[in-house]
C-alpha positions in Angstrom: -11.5 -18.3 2.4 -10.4 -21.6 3.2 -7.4 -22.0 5.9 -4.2 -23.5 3.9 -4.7 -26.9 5.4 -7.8 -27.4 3.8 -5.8 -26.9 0.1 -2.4 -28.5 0.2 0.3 -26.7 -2.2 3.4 -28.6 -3.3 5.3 -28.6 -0.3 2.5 -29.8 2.3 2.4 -33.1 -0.4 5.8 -33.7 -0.6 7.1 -31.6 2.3 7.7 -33.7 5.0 9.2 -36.6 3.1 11.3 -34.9 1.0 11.9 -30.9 2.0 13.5 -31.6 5.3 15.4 -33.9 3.7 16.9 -31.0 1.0 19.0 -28.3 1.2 16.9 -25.1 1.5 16.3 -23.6 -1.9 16.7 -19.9 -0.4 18.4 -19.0 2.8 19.3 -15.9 4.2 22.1 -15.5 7.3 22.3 -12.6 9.6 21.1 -10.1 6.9 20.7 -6.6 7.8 20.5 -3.6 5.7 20.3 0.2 7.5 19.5 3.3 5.1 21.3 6.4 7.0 22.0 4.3 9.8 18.5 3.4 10.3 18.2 -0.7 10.2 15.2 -1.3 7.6 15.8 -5.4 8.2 17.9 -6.3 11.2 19.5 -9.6 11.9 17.3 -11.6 9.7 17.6 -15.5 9.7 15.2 -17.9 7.4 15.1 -20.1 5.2 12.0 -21.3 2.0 12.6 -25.2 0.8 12.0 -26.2 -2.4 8.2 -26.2 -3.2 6.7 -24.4 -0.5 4.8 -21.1 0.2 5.8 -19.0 2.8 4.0 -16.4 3.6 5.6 -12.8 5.0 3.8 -10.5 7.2 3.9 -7.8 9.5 2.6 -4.2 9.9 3.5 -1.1 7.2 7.4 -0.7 7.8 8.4 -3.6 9.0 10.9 -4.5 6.6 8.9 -6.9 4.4 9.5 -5.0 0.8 12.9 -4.7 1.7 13.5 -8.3 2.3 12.2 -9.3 -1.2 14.6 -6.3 -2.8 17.3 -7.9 -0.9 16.7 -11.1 -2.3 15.7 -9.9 -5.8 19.2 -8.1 -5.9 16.9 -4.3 -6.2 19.4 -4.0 -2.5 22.2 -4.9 -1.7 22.7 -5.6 2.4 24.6 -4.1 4.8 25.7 -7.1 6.3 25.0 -10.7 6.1 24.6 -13.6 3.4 21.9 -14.0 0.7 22.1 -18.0 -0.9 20.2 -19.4 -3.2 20.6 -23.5 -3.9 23.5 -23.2 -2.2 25.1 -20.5 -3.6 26.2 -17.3 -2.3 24.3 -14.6 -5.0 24.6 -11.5 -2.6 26.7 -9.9 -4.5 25.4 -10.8 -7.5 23.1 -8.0 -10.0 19.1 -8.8 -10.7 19.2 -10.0 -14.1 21.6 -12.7 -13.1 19.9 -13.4 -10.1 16.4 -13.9 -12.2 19.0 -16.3 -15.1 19.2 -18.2 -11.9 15.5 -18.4 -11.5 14.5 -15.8 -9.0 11.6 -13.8 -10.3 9.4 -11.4 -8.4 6.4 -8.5 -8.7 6.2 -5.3 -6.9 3.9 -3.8 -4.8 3.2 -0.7 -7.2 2.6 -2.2 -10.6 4.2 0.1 -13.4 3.9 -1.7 -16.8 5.1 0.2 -19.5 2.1 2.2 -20.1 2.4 2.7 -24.2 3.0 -1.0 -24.4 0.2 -3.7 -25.1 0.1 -6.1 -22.4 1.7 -9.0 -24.6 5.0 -6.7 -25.1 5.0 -6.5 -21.6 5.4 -9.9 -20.8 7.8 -10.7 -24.2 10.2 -8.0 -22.2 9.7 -10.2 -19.1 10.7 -13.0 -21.1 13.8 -11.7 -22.4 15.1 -9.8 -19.2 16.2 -13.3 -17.9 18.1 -14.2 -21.2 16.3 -17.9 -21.6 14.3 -17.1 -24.4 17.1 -16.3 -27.2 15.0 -14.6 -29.9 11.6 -12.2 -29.9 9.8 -15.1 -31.3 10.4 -17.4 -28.7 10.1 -14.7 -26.0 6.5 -13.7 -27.5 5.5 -17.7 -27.4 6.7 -17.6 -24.1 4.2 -14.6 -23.2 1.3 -16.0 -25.1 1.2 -19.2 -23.2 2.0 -17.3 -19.6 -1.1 -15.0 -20.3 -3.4 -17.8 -21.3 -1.9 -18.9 -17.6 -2.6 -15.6 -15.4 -6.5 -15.4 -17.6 -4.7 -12.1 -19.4 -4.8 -13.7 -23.4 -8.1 -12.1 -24.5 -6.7 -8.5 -23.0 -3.1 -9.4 -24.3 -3.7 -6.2 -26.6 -4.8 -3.7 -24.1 -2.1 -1.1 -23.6 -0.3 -1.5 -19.9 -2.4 2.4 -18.8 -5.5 1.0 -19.6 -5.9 -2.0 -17.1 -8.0 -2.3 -13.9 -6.0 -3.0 -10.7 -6.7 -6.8 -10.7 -5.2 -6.9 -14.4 -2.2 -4.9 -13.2 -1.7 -7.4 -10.7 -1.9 -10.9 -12.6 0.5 -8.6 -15.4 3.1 -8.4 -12.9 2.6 -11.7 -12.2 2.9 -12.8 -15.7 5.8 -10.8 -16.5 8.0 -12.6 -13.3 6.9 -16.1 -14.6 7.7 -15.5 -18.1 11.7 -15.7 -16.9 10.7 -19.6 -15.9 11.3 -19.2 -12.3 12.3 -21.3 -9.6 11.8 -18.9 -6.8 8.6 -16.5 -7.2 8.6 -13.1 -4.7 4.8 -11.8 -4.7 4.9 -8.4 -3.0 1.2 -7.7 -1.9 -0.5 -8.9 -5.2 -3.5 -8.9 -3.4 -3.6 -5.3 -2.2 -6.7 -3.6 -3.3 -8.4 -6.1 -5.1 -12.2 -7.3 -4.2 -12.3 -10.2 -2.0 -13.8 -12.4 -5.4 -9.9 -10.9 -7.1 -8.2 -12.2 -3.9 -10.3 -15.8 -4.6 -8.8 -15.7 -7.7 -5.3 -15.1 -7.0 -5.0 -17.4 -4.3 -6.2 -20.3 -7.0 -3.7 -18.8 -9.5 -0.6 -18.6 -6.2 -2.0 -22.5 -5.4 -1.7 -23.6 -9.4 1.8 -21.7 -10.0 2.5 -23.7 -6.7 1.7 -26.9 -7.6 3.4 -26.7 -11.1 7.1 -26.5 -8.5 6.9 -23.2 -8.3 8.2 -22.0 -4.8 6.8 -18.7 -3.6 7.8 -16.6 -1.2 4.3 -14.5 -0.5 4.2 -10.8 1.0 0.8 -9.7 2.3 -1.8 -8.7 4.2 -4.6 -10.3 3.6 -5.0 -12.4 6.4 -7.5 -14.7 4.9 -5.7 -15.2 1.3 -2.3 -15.5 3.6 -3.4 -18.0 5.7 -5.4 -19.9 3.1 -2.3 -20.1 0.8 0.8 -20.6 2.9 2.6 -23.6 4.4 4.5 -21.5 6.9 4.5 -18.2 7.8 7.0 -15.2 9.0 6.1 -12.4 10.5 8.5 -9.2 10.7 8.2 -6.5 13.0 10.7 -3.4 13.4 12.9 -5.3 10.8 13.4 -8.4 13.3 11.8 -11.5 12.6 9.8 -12.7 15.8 8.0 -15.6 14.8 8.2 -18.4 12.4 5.9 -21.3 12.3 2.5 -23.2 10.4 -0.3 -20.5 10.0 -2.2 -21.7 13.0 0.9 -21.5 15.2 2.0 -18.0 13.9 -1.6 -16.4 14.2 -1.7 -17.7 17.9 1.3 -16.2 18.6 1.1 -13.6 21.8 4.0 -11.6 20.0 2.3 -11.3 16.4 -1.2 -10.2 17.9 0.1 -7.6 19.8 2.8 -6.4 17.5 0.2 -6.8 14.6 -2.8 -8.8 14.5 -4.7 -7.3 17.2 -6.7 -8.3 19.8 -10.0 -8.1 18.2 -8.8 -10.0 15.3 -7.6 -13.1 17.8 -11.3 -12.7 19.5 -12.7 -13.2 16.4 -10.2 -16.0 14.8 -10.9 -17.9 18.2 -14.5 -17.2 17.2 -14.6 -18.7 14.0 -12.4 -22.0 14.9 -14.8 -22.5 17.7 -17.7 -22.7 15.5 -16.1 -25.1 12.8 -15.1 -27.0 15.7 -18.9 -27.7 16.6 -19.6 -27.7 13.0 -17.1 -30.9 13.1 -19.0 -32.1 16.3 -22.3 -31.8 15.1 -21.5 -33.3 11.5 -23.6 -29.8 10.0 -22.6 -26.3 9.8 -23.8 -23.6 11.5 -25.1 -20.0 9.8 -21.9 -18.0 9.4 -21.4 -14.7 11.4 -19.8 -11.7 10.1 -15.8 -12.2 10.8 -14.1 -8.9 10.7 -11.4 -8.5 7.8 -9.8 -5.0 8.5 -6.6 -6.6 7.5 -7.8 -7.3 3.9 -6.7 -4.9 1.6 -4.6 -2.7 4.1 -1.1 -1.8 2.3 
């Protein structure tokens, strides 16, 4: 899996002459939310810009799932300020949140199981109130499923689909609201690593269409080979914030979650494509540990 330098998204084109320059497209101030006095999120400060990925992560627990309900309007917070393009929307329900554009999946797909897959999506489509009839909502769905590579399975009932096709339906049913703002919560969680090829190209596409996505996962290799920044979460705190590189360097995230085998190993492997660089041909590859991949 290619590092996300290596495959620009729409941000790393047009970030650094135009997204500083914006207004951030998403930002959240001071926002904690406690569930029997027990902080899930604590204090949590960020920001996405328009057209960028960032990428969430951080071990089981540490608040990530939470942070896209509280942005998806699923939670409401305890305390602090959800804005979207400038607007405060923290008080405001899901389905106007996704009229504003905010669309996102969840972590356990649960299509409606005695529903073919196109139905699924047409309800997607009209959950957001843009597509004013069933006809429009069901052209909306075929030409979203041609998108996610789910139009010759668009009569498959929701109970009969493999993980992979669960996946790219709950991806299908978030775009077909035309969103501005995509939340992925671990799409890539128990698929094969050729699955997680194939949803990184699909993330990088949706992407570079001005889509922004706001990514959680653990899939180190997908993460870092799809973001433009990344956030890591621990405890409900945020404690770092920076490129992938940066981030996965971090003294904090490798002992709060990475590991210290995993750094061994990513100082490994830049090390080779370093002399790889050197030498102008690349060496054999060695077996790189991915424990990460696949962990919910």
């Amino acid at each position: 899996m290619s590092h996300a330098s290596s495959h620009p998204t729409a941000s790393s084109a047009q970030g650094q002459a135009l997204g500083q320059a914006q207004p951030p497209l998403l930002e959240l101030e001071h926002v904690t939310k406690r569930f029997g006095g027990l902080p899930a999120v604590e204090d949590l400060s960020f920001s996405v810009r328009q057209g960028e990925v960032l990428g969430m992560i951080g071990p089981n627990g540490a608040g990530k799932s939470t942070a896209i309900s509280l942005i998806g309007g699923a939670l409401a917070p305890t305390a602090g300020t959800v804005r979207f393009q400038g607007r405060d929307i923290t008080g405001l329900a899901p389905h106007r949140r996704a009229q504003l554009g905010i669309a996102r999946t969840f972590q356990i797909t649960q299509p409606f199981a005695q529903l073919d897959i196109r139905e699924n999506v047409i309800v997607g489509a009209l959950f957001a109130g843009h597509e004013r009839s069933r006809a429009a909502a069901a052209q909306r769905a075929d030409a979203v499923l041609e998108r996610v590579g789910l139009a010759r399975k668009a009569r498959l009932k929701g109970e009969e689909l493999t993980v992979a096709d669960r996946k790219r339906l709950e991806m299908a049913r978030a775009l077909a609201i035309h969103p501005q703002l995509l939340l992925l919560d671990e799409v890539m969680a128990g698929l094969t690593l050729r699955e997680v090829g194939e949803a990184v190209e699909l993330i990088r596409e949706i992407n570079q269409s001005g889509v922004t996505v706001l990514v959680v996962e653990h899939v180190m290799r997908a993460i870092t080979g799809v973001s433009d920044r990344i956030l890591v979460l621990h405890h409900g705190r945020k404690i770092a914030e920076d490129a992938p590189d940066v981030v996965l360097s971090d003294p904090r995230v490798i002992e709060a979650y990475l590991g210290e085998r995993y750094a061994r190993q990513r100082a490994a492997e830049q090390a080779r494509g370093a002399r790889e660089s050197e030498r102008g041909t690349p060496e054999l590859p060695t077996p790189v540990d991915t424990w990460k991949e696949g962990q919910a």
